[in-house]
C-alpha positions as CSV (number, residue, x, y, z in Angstrom):
1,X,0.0,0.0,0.0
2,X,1.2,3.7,-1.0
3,X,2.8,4.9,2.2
4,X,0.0,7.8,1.0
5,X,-2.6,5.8,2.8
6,X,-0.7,4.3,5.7
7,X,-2.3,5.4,9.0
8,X,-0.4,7.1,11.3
9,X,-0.3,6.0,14.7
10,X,-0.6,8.7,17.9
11,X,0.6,9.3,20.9
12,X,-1.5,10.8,23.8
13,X,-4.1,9.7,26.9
14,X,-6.9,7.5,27.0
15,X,-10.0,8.9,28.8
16,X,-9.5,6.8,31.4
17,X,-6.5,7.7,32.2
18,X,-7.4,11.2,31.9
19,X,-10.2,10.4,34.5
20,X,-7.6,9.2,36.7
21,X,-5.5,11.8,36.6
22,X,-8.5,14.2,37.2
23,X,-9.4,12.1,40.3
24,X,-6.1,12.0,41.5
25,X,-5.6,15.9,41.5
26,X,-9.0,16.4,43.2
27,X,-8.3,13.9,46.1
28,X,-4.8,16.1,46.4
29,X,-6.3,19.0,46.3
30,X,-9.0,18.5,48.6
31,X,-5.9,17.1,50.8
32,X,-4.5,20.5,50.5
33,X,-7.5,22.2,51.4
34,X,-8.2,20.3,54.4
35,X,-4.8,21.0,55.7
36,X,-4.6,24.7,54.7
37,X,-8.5,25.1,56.7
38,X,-6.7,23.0,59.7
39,X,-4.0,25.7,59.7
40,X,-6.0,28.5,59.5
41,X,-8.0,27.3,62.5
42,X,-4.9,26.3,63.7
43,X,-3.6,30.0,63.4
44,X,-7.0,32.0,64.4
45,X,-6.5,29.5,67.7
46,X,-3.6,30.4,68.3
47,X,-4.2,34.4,67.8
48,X,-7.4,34.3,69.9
49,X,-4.8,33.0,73.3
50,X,-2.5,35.1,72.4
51,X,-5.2,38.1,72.6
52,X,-6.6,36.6,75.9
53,X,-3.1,36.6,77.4
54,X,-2.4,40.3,76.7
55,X,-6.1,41.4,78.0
56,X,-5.6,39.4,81.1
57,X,-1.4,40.9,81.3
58,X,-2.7,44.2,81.3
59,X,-5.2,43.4,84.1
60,X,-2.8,41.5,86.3
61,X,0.2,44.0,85.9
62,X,-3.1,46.7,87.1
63,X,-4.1,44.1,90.1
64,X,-0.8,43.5,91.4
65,X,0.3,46.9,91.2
66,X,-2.7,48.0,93.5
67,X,-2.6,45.2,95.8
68,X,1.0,46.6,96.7
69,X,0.2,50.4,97.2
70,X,-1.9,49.8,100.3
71,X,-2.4,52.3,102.7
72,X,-3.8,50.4,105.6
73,X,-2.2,47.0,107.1
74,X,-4.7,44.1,105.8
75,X,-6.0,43.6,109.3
76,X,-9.2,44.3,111.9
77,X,-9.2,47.9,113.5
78,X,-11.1,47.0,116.3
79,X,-9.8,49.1,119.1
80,X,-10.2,52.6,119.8
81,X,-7.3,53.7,117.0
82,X,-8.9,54.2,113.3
83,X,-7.0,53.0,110.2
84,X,-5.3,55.0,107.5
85,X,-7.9,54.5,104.8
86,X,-10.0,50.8,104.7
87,X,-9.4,47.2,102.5
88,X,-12.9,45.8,102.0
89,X,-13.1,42.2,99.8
90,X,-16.8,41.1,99.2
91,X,-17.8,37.5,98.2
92,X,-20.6,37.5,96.0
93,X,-23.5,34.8,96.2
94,X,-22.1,33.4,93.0
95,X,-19.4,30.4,93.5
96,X,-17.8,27.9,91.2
97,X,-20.1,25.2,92.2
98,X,-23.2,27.4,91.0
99,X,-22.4,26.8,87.5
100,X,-21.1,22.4,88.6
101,X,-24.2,21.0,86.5
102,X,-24.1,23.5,83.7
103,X,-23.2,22.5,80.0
104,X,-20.9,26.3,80.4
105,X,-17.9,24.2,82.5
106,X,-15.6,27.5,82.5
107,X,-18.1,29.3,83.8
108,X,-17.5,30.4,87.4
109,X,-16.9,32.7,90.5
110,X,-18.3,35.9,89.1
111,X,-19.2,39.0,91.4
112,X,-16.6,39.4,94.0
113,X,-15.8,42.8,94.9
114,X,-12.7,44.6,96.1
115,X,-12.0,48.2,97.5
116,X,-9.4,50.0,99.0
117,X,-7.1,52.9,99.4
118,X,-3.9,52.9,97.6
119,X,-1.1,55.6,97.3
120,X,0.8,55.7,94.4
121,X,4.4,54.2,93.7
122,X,7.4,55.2,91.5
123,X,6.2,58.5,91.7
124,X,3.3,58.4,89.4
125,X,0.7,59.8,90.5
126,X,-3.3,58.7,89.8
127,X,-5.2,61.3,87.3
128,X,-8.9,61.2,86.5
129,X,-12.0,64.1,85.6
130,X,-13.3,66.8,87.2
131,X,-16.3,68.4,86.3
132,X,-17.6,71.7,87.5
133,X,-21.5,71.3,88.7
134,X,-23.6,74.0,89.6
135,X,-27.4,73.0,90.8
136,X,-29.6,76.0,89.4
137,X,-33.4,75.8,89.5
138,X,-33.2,72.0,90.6
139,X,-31.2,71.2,87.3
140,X,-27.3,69.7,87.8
141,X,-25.3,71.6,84.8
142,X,-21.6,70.4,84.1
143,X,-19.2,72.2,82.9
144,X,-15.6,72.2,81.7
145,X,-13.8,68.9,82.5
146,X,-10.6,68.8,84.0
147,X,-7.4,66.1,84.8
148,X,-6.8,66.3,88.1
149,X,-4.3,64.2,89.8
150,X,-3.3,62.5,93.5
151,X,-1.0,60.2,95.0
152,X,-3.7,59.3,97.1
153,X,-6.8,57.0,95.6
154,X,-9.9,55.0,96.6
155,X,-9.8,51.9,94.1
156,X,-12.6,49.6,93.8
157,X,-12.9,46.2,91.3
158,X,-16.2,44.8,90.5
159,X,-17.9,42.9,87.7
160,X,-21.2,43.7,86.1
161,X,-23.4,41.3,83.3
162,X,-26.1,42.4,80.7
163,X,-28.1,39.5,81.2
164,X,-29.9,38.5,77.8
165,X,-31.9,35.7,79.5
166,X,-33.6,38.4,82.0
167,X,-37.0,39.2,81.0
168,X,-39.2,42.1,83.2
169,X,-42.5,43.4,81.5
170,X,-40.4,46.5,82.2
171,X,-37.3,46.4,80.0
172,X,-34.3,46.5,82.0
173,X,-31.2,49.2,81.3
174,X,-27.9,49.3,82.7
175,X,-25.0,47.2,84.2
176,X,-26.7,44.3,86.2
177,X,-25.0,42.2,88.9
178,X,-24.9,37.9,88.4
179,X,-27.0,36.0,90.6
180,X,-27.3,32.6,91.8
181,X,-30.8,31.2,90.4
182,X,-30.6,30.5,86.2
183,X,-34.1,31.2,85.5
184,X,-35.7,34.0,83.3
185,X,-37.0,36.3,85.9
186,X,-33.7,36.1,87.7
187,X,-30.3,37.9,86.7
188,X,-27.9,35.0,85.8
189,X,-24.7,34.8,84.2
190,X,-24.4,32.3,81.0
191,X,-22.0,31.8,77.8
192,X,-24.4,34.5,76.0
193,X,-23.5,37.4,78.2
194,X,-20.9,39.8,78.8
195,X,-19.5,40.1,82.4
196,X,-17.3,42.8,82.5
197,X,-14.5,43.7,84.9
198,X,-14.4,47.2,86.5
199,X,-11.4,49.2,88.0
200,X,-12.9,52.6,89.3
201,X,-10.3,54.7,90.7
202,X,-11.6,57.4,92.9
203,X,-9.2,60.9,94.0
204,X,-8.5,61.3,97.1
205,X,-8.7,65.1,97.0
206,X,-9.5,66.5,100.8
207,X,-8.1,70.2,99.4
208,X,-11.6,70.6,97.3
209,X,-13.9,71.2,100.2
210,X,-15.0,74.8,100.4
211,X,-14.0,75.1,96.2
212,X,-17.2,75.7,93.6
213,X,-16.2,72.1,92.6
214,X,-18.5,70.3,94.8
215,X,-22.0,71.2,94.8
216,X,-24.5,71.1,97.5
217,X,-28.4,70.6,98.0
218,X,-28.2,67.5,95.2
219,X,-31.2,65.1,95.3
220,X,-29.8,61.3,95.8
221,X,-30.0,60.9,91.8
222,X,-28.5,64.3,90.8
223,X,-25.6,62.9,93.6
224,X,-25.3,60.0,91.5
225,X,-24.8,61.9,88.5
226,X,-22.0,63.7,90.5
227,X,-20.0,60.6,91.3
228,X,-20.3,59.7,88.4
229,X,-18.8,62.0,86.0
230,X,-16.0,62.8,88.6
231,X,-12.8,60.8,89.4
232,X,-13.1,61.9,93.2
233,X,-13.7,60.3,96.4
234,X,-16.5,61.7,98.1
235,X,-19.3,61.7,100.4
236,X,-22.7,62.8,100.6
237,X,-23.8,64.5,103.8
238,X,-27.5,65.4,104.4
239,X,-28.1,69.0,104.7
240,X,-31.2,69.0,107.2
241,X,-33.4,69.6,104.3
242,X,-33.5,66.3,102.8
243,X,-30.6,67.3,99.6
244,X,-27.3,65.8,100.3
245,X,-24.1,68.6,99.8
246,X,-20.8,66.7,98.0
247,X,-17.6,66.5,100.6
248,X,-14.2,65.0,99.5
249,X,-13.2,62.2,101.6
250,X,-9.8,62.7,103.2
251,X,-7.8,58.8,103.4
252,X,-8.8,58.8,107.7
253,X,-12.7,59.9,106.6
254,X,-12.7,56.7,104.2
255,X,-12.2,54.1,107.8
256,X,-15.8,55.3,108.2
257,X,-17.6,52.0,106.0
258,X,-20.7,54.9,104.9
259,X,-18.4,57.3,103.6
260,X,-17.1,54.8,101.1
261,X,-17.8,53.9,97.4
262,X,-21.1,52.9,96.5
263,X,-21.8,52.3,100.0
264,X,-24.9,53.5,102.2
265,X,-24.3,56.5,104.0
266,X,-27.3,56.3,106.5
267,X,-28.7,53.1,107.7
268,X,-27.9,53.3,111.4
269,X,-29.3,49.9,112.7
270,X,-29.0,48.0,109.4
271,X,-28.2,44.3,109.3
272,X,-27.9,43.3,112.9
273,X,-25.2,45.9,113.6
274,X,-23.6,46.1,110.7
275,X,-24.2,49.1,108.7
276,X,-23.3,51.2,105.7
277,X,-23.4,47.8,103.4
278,X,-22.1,48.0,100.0
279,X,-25.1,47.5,97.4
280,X,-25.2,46.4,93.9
281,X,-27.9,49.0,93.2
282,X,-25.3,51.5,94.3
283,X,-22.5,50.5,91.8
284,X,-25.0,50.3,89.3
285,X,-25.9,53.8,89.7
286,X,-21.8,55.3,90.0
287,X,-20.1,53.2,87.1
288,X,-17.9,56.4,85.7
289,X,-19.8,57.7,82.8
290,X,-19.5,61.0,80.5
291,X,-23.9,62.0,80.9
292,X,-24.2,64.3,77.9
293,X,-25.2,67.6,80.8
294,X,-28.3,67.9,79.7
295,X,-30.1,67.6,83.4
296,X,-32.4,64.6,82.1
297,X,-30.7,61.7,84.1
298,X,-32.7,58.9,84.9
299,X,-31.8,56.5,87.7
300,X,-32.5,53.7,89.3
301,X,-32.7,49.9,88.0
302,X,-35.4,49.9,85.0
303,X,-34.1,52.7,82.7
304,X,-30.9,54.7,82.3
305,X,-29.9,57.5,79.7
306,X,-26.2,57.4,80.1
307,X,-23.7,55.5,78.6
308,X,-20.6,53.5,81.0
309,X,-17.5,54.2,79.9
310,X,-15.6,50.9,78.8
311,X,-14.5,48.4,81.6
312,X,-11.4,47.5,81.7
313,X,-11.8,43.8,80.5
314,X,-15.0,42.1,78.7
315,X,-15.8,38.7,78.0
316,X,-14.9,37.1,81.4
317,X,-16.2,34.3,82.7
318,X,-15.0,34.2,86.4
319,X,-13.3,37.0,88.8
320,X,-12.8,35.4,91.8
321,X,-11.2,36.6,95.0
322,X,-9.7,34.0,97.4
323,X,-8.7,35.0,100.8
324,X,-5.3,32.7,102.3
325,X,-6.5,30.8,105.6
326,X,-3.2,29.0,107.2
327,X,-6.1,26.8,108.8
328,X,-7.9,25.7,106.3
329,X,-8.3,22.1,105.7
330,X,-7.8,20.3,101.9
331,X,-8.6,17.1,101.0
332,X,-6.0,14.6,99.6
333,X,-7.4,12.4,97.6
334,X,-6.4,8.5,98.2
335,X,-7.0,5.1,95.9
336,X,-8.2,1.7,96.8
337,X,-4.9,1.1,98.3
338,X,-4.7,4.0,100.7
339,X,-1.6,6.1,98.8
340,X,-1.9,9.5,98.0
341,X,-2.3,10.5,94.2
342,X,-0.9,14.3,94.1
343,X,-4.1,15.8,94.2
344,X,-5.2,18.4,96.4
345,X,-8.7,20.0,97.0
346,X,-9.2,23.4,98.4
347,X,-12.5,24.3,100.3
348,X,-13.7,26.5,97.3
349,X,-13.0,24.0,95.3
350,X,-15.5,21.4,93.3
351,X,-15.3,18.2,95.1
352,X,-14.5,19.1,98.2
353,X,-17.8,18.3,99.8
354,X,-16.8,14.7,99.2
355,X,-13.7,15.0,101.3
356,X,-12.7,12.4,103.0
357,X,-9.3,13.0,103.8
358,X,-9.0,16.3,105.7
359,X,-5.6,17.8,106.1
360,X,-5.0,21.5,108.2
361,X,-2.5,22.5,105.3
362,X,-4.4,25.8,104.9
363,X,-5.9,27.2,101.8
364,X,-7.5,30.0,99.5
365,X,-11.2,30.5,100.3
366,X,-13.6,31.8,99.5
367,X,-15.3,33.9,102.7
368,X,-17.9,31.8,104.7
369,X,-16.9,28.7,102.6
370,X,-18.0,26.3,105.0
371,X,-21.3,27.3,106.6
372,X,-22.7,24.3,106.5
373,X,-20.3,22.0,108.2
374,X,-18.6,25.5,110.5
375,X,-19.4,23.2,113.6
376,X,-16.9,21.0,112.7
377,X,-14.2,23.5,111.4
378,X,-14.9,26.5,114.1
379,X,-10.5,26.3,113.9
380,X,-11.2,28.2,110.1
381,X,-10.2,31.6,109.9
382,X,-13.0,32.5,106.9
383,X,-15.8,30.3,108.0
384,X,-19.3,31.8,108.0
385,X,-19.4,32.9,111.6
386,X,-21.3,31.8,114.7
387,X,-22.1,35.6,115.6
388,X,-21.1,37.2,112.7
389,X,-23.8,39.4,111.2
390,X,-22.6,39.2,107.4
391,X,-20.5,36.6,107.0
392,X,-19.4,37.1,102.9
393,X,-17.7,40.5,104.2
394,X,-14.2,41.1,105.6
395,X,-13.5,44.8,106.1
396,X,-10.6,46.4,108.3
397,X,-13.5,48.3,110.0
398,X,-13.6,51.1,112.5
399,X,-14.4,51.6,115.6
400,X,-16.2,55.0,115.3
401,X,-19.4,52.9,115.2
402,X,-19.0,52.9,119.5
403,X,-19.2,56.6,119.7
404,X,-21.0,58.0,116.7
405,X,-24.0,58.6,118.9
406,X,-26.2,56.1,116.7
407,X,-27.9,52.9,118.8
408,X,-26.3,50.2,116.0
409,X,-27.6,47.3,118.0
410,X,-30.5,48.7,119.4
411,X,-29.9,47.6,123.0
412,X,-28.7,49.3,126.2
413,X,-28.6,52.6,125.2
414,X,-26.0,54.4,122.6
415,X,-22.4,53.9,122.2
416,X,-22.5,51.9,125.5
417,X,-19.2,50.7,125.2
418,X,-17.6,53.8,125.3
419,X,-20.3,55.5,127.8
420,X,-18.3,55.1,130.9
421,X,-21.1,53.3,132.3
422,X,-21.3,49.3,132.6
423,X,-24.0,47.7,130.5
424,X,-23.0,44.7,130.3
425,X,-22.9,41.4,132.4
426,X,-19.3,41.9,133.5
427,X,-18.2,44.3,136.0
428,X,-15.7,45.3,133.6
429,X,-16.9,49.2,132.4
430,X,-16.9,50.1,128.5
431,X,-15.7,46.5,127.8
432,X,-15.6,44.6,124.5
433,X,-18.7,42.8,125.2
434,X,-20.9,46.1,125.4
435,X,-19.5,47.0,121.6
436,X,-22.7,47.6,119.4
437,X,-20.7,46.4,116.1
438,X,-18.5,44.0,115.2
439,X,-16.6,42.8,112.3
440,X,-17.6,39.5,110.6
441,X,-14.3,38.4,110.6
442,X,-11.2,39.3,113.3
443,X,-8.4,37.4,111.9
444,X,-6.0,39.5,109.5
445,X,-5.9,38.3,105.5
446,X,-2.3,37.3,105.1
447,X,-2.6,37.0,101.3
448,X,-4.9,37.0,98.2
449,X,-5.6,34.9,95.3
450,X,-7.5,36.7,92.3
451,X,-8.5,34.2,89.4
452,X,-9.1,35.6,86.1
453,X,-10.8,33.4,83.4
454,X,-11.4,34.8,79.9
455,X,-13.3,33.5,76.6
456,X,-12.6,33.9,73.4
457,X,-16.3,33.1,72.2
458,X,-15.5,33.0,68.3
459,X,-13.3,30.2,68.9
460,X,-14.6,29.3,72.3
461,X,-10.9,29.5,73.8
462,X,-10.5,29.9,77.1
463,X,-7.4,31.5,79.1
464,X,-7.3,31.8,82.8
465,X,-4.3,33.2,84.8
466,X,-3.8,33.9,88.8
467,X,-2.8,36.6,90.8
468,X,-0.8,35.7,94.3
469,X,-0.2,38.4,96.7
470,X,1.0,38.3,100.5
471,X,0.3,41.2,102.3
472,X,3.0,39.6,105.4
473,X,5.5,42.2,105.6
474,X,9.0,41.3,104.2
C-alpha cells in the first residue's frame, strides 16, 4: 500500500486515564485544602490566646500593682485607733459550684468585689475628671472637664453582666449584677453574656472642700450623677433639708464604711449591727460615665440615659477573690490502696464536699466557705461565723461605730461601750462585750488569690491566669 494511505499512529491519553489523573488531582487538592483550613484554624486559635493573654497581662500588671500600694495593714481595727484609709473584699452569692451542673464548665466565681485605698508608687501619680457642677433651678449643669491628679486614691474592682436571658415586663437598662438562680426572671450569668470587669479609681482630694467644685443641695440621683462624671472620692452629707451637699473624703474619713464607694451612708441599725453595706444597686448607679449635661438623668434599675465608659476587660467568665486561711483544711485524695495521688482539694474547690481526707494545710477560700459544716471546722479563719452578722464581708472596719452617737444594736442605750457606764454582764466598764458592732471576721488576711478566666467566644478559647499576693511584711 502507497505509504500515502498508511495510517499514522498517535501518541497521547486514554479517557480513562485522563479520568484518573482528574481524580487523583482532586483527592490532592481536597488534601491541601483540608490542611490549609486546619491551619487557618490552627492559626485563628492560636491568635485568639494570644489576645486573651495580653487582655488578662494588662489586668494583672493593674491588680498587682494596687494590691502593693496599700495604705492600711490588711488587718481588723477594732480598738479605739482608726486605720489609715480601709481594704474591703466582698464574696458575692455566686461560687464555682453554681455553674457544677451546667453545660458552660468554665463558667465560674463571678461577682466578687474589692475596694481600697492605695497611694501611688514610682512617683506616678493617679489622674482622672473633674467636672464643675452648679445645681440652678433644681437642674445639675456640668461644665468644663478637667485632669486632676493625687498620690492618694480610693480603688474599687467589681464585675457587672447584661443579662440577655432576663425578662421584666419592664425592660431593663444598665450594668446588672450575676446571681445565683438560672431562671428567666432572675439575673444569671451564661455563655451569652458579657461580664465585664471594672477598675474605678476614685481621687483622694480632701483640698476641694470649700471650692465651687463640689456642689451642695443634690437630690440622691443628681448625687449620682456627681460621682459619676467625677474621678473623686466623696461623700454625701445630708443637709437638714433632705438634699445631700458633695464632701471630698480625706484617706482617715474613708475608715468610716458609709463614707465609702457605693456604699450607704445612713442606715444606722442595718443588718444586725452592721451598717453602711455595700449594694449592687449602688454600683449600678456610680459606674464612671461621660452623661451628655443635659439635666435629664434617669436612675434607678429599669431605665438609664447614660452611657458607662468601657470596663477594663469584657468577655470574662469568672473573677474570683480568694482570701489565704493557714487553717484551712484540703482534702487529699487516696485510691483503693490508701496512697496519696498528688491531688489536692481546696474548700472552694468542686469536690470538696466529698472530702474524705481532711488535712489542716491551709488554703485559698472563699469567705464563709463552709457554713454548712462551720461546727466541725470553728478552727477556720474564713468560715461563716457563729455571731457574725454578714458573713461574705471582711473589712478592716472602724471603731467610730461605739461613739458615733447612733444605737447600732439597738440595745442598752448608745455607744455603751464607750459610755463610761457598765451595760454589760461583767463588771468590767466600757468592755468589749458592750460594743454595738462588730466585724464579721477578726483574723487578718495574710494573702490573696485573684482568678481571672477569659473566653474567646469565636473560637470558644478559654485563658485563665492567677494573681498571688502576700500582704506579710518582708
Amino acid at each position: 500500500m502507497p505509504s500515502a494511505f498508511r495510517c499514522q499512529r498517535r501518541s497521547g491519553l486514554t479517557l480513562i486515564e485522563i479520568l484518573i489523573a482528574l481524580t487523583m488531582t482532586l483527592i490532592v487538592l481536597g488534601t491541601m485544602m483540608t490542611a490549609f483550613r486546619f491551619a487557618s484554624e490552627e492559626m485563628k486559635t492560636g491568635r485568639a490566646l494570644i489576645e486573651l493573654a495580653n487582655r488578662a497581662r494588662i489586668v494583672e500588671d493593674h491588680l498587682r500593682t494596687d494590691l502593693g500600694s496599700l495604705t492600711v495593714e490588711t488587718k481588723v481595727h477594732n480598738g479605739t485607733v482608726e486605720p489609715h484609709g480601709y481594704f474591703e473584699y466582698i464574696e458575692g452569692p455566686v461560687r464555682d459550684s453554681t455553674f457544677a451542673g451546667g453545660v458552660d464548665g468554665y463558667q465560674g466565681d463571678c461577682d466578687d468585689i474589692l475596694a481600697f485605698t492605695a497611694r501611688s508608687t514610682d512617683g506616678i501619680l493617679y489622674r482622672g475628671r473633674q467636672k464643675a457642677a452648679t445645681v440652678s433651678g433644681g437642674t445639675l449643669t456640668f461644665g468644663t472637664t478637667n485632669v486632676i491628679e493625687s498620690s492618694l486614691a480610693e480603688i474599687v474592682w467589681f464585675t457587672t453582666v447584661n443579662d440577655n436571658d432576663y425578662v421584666l415586663a419592664t425592660p431593663q437598662g444598665g450594668p446588672l449584677e450575676p446571681q445565683i438562680n438560672p431562671t428567666t426572671t432572675t439575673l444569671t450569668a451564661d455563655f451569652d453574656d458579657s461580664i465585664r470587669v471594672y477598675r474605678r479609681v476614685l481621687l483622694i482630694r480632701p483640698d476641694l472642700n470649700g471650692s465651687s467644685v463640689l456642689p451642695s443641695g443634690l437630690s440622691i440621683s443628681q448625687a449620682n450623677v456627681f460621682i459619676r462624671n467625677n474621678d473623686i472620692s466623696v461623700r454625701l452629707e445630708l443637709d437638714g433639708s433632705g438634699s445631700f451637699d458633695i464632701v471630698a473624703n480625706s484617706l482617715d474619713d474613708l475608715a468610716i464604711r458609709g463614707n465609702r464607694f457605693a456604699h450607704n451612708p445612713v442606715d444606722g441599725s442595718a443588718n444586725g449591727g452592721f451598717p453602711n453595706n455595700l449594694t449592687f444597686a449602688n454600683l449600678r448607679n456610680r459606674i464612671a460615665s461621660d452623661d451628655d449635661g443635659n439635666g435629664a438623668y434617669a436612675t434607678g434599675i429599669q431605665t438609664q440615659d447614660w452611657a458607662a465608659l468601657p470596663p477594663i476587660l469584657s468577655d470574662v467568665c469568672a473573677f474570683d477573690l480568694r482570701a489565704y486561711s493557714p487553717t484551712a483544711s484540703v482534702d487529699i485524695p487516696l485510691d483503693a490502696a490508701g496512697d496519696d495521688i498528688g491531688l489536692v482539694v481546696e474548700p472552694s474547690d468542686l469536690g470538696y464536699s466529698n472530702a474524705a481526707n481532711l488535712q489542716p494545710l491551709g488554703a485559698y477560700v472563699d469567705l464563709g466557705f463552709d457554713t454548712a459544716n462551720a461546727a466541725a471546722r470553728s478552727d477556720e479563719w474564713f468560715i461563716a461565723g457563729f455571731s457574725a452578722p454578714v458573713a461574705n464581708v471582711w473589712d478592716t472596719w472602724t471603731p467610730a461605730y461605739e461613739s458615733d452617737g447612733i444605737d447600732q444594736d439597738g440595745l442598752n442605750g448608745v455607744d455603751q461601750a464607750t459610755n463610761g457606764v457598765n451595760n454589760g454582764g461583767s463588771n468590767v466598764i466600757d468592755d468589749p462585750g458592750e460594743r454595738e458592732t462588730s466585724p464579721p471576721y477578726l483574723e487578718p488576711i495574710r494573702g490573696m488569690k485573684v482568678t481571672l478566666r477569659l473566653v474567646e467566644k469565636g473560637t470558644k478559647q478559654v485563658h485563665q491566669v492567677s494573681i498571688v499576693h502576700s500582704f506579710v511584711p518582708e
